[in-house]
C-alpha positions as CSV (number, residue, x, y, z in Angstrom):
1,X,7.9,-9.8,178.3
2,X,10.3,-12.2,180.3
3,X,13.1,-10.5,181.8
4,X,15.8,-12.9,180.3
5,X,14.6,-11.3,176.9
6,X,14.4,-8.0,177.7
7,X,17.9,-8.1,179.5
8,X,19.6,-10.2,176.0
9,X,18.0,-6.9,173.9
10,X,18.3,-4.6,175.9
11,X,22.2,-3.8,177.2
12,X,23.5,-1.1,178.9
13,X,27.2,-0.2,178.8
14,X,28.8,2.6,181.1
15,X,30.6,5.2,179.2
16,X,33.7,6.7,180.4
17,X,34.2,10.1,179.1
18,X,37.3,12.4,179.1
19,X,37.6,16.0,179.4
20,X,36.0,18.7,178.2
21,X,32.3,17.1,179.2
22,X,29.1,19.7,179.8
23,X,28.3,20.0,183.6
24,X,25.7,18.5,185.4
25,X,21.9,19.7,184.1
26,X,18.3,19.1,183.6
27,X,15.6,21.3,181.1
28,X,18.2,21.1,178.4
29,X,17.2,20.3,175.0
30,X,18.8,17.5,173.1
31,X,18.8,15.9,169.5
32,X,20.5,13.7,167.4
33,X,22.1,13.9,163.9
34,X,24.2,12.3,161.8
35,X,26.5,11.0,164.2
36,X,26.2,13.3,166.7
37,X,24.0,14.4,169.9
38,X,23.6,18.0,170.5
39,X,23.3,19.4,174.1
40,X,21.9,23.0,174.7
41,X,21.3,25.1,177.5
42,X,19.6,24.1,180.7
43,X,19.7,24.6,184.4
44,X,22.3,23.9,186.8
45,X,22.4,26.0,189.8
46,X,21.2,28.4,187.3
47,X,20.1,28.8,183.9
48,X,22.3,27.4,181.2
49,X,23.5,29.0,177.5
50,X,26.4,26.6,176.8
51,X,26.2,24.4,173.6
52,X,27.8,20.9,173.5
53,X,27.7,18.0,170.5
54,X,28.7,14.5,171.4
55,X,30.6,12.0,168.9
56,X,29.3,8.4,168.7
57,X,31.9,7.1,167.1
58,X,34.6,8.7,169.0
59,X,33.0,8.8,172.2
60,X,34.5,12.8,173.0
61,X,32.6,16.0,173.6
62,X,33.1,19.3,172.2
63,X,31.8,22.8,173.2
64,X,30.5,25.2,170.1
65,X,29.2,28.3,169.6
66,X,26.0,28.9,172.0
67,X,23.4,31.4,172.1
68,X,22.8,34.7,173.2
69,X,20.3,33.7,175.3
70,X,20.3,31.1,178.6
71,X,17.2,28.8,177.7
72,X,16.2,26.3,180.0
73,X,12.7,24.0,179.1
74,X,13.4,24.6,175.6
75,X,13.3,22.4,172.1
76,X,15.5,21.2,169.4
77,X,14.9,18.8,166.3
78,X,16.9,18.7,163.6
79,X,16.2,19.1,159.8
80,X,18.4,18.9,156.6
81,X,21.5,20.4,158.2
82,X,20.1,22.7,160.6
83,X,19.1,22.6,164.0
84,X,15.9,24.3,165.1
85,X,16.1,25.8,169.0
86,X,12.2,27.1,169.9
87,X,11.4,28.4,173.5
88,X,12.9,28.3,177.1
89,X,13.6,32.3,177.4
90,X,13.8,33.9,180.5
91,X,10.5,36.2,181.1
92,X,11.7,39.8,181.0
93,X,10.9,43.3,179.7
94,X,14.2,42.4,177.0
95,X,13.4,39.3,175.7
96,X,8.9,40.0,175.7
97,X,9.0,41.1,172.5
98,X,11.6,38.4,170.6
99,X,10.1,35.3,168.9
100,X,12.2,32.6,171.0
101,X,13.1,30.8,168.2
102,X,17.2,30.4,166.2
103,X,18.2,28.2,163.8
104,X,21.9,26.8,163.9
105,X,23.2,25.8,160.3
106,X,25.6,22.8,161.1
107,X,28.0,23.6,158.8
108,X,28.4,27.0,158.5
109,X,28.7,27.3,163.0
110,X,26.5,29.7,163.0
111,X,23.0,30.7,164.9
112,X,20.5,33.0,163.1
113,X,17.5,34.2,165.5
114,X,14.4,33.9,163.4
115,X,12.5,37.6,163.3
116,X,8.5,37.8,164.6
117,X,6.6,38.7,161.3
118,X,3.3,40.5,161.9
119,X,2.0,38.3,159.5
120,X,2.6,35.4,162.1
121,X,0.9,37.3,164.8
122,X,-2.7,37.4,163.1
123,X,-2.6,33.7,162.2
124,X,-0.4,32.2,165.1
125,X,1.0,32.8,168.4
126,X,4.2,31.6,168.5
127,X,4.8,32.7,172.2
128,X,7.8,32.0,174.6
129,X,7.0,28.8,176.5
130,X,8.8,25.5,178.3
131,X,8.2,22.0,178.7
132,X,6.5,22.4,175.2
133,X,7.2,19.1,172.7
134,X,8.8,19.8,169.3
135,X,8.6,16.8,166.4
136,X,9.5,17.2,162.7
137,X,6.9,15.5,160.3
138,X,7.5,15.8,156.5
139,X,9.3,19.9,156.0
140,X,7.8,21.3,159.2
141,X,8.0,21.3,163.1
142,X,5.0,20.7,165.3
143,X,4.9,22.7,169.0
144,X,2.4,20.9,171.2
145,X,1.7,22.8,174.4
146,X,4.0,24.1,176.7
147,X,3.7,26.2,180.0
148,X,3.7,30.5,179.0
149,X,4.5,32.7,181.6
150,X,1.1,34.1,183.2
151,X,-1.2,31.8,181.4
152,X,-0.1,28.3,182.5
153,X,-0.4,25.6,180.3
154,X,-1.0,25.5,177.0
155,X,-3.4,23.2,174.2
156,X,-2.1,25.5,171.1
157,X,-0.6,23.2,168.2
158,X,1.6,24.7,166.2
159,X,3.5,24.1,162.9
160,X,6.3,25.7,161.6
161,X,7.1,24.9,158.0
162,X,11.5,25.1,157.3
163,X,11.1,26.4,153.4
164,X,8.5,29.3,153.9
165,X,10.0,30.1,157.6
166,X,6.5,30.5,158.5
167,X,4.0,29.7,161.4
168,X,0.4,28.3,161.3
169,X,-1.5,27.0,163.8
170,X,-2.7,23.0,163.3
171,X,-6.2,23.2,163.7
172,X,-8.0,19.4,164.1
173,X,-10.9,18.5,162.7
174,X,-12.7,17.8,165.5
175,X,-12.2,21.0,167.7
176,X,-13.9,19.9,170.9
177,X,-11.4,16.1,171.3
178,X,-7.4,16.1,171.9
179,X,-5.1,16.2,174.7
180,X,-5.4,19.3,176.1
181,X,-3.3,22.2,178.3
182,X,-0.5,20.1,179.3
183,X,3.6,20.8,179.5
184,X,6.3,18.7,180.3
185,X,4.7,15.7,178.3
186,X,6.9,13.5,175.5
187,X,6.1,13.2,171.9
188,X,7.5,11.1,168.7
189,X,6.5,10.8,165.2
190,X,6.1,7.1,164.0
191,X,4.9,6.2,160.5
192,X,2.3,9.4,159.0
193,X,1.1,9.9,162.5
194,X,2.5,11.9,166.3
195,X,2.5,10.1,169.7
196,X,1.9,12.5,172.5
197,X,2.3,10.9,176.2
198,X,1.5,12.1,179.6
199,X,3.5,15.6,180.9
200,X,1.1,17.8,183.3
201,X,-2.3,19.5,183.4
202,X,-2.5,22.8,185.6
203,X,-0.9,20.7,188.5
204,X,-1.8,17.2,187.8
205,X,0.8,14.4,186.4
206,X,-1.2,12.7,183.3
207,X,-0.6,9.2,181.7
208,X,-2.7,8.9,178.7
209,X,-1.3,8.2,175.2
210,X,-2.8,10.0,172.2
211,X,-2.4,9.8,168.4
212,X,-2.3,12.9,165.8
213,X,-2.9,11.7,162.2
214,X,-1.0,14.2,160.0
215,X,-3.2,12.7,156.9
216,X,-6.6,13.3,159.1
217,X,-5.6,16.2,161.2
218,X,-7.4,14.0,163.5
219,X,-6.8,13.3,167.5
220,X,-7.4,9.5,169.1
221,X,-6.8,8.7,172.2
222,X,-5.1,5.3,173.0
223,X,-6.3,3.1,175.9
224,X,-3.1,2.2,177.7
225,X,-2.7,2.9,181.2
226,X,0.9,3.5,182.3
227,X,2.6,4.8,185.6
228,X,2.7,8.4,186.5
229,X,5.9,10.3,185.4
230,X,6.5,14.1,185.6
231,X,8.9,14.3,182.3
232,X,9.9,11.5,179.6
233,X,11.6,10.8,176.3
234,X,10.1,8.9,173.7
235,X,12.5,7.8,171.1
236,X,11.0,4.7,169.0
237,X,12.4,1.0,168.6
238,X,11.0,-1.2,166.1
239,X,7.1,-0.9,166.2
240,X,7.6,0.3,170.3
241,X,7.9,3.3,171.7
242,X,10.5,3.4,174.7
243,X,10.1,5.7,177.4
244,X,12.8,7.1,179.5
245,X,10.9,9.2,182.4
246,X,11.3,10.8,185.8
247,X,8.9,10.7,188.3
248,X,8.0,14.0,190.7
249,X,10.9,13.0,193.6
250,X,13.6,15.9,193.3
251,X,16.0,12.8,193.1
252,X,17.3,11.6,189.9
253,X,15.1,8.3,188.8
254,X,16.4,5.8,186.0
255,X,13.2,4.3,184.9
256,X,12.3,2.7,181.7
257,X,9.6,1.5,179.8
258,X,8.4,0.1,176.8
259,X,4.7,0.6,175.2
260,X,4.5,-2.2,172.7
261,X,1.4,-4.2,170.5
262,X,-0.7,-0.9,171.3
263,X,-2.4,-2.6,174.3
264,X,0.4,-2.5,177.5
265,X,3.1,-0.8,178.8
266,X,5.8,-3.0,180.3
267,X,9.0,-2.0,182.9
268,X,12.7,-2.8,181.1
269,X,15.3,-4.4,183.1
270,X,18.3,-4.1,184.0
271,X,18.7,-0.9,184.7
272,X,21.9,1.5,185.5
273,X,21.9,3.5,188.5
274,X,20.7,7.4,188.0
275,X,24.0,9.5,188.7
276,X,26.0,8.7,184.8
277,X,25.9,8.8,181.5
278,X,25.0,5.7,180.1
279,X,24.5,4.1,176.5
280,X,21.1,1.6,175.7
281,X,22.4,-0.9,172.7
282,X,18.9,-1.7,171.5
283,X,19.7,-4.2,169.0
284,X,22.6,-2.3,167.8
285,X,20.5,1.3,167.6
286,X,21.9,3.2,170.1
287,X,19.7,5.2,172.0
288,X,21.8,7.7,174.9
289,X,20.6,9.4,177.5
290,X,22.0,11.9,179.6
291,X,20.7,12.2,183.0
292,X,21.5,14.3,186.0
293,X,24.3,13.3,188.5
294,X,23.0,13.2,192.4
């Protein structure tokens, strides 16, 4: 891909916001509906419980009603109306027992923590963890992975379904071939199939690419080689997935790539500097990202 092309498609724009705006974070979760982005939790100098949504149109934040808890290396997706908030509790004695998982119904401004069913508990483990990914596919949610306190990281799949309330676990049909323990990794649903990328082993930074067919319940593992990055986002464009990452430096980094044709991943330019908030035009689809201020 020749720069000139991917700097006419792909165009950054700086955008200036007013007050109130959330403070400066990282390990927050983040999703889009409707017109809005929603902003939860995190860490600062500290861990985060504040809830934030962001208007596209008008370009303004505004604070709601957050949590109980401070979450930080949690998920959020959204589905019909609600917003679905799964992990990121702080270990303790007080929170061992809760299943770290609330549902915030948009239009009623209201959370509802979802209660651990022993029924869950014989057929799923539905755990506290971070740096897990969340996806919705169809009227469910699918965990990947995720780092749980004492045991590292984690390979369990899991599925909540939205109508039933229910857990199960997402077994493959080939039990011995898949991604593996990981945490901190990226994942998008494209078409009847999950894109998992990269994140970490035990201690090691992974680049591969896999493929989950929801028709299959199969695993495959794509052979494209891309750089090593310690965390990502992985929205989709077109029939390419783009990649907004950070590498393992404890300074911000504002790289971006795009994995396209299934064969090669390729670096986008221009880029903005790591310290804003900026907005990515792609082709009129705007994709934002909010990124940590130096």
């Amino acid at each position: 891909m020749k720069q000139e092309a991917e700097a006419g498609e792909f165009l950054w724009e700086h955008l200036p916001l007013g007050e109130p705006v959330p403070c400066d974070r990282y390990k927050h979760a983040c999703c889009l509906y409707g017109r809005f982005i929603y902003v939860h939790g995190g860490r600062e100098t500290g861990s985060l419980g504040d809830f934030w949504r962001y208007n596209l149109e008008c370009n303004e934040w505004e604070q709601l009603k957050c949590t109980e808890e401070k979450l930080e290396g949690h998920s959020m997706v959204a589905y019909q109306g609600v917003l679905c908030v799964f992990g990121g509790v702080i270990d303790s004695a007080f929170t061992q027992g809760k299943c770290p998982l609330w549902m915030y119904e948009i239009d009623a401004a209201k959370w509802i923590l979802c209660p651990r069913r022993e029924l869950e508990l014989k057929c799923a483990s539905p755990d506290n963890r971070k740096g897990h990914s969340a996806v919705v596919y169809g009227s469910s949610m699918y965990i990947y992975g995720g780092y749980l306190d004492l045991k590292g990281p984690s390979s369990e799949f899991l599925a909540f379904n939205f109508d039933t309330r229910r857990w199960s676990l997402v077994s493959p049909s080939c039990s011995d071939h898949g991604p593996g323990c990981r945490h901190l990794h990226s994942a998008v649903v494209y078409g009847a199939a999950m894109y998992l990328f990269g994140g970490l082993n035990v201690k090691d930074e992974q680049n591969d690419l896999w493929k989950w067919n929801f028709s299959s319940n199969t695993w495959s593992k794509i052979k494209a080689r891309a750089p090593l990055f310690e965390g990502s986002a992985l929205p989709v464009w077109r029939r390419s997935r783009l990649r907004s990452v950070a590498d393992s430096s404890p300074k911000p980094s504002n790289h971006l790539v795009l994995f396209q044709n299934w064969l090669e991943w390729s670096p986008l330019v221009p880029l903005p500097s790591s310290h804003a908030s900026f907005a990515l035009d792609v082709q009129k689809a705007p994709l934002c990202h909010m990124l940590r201020r130096t």
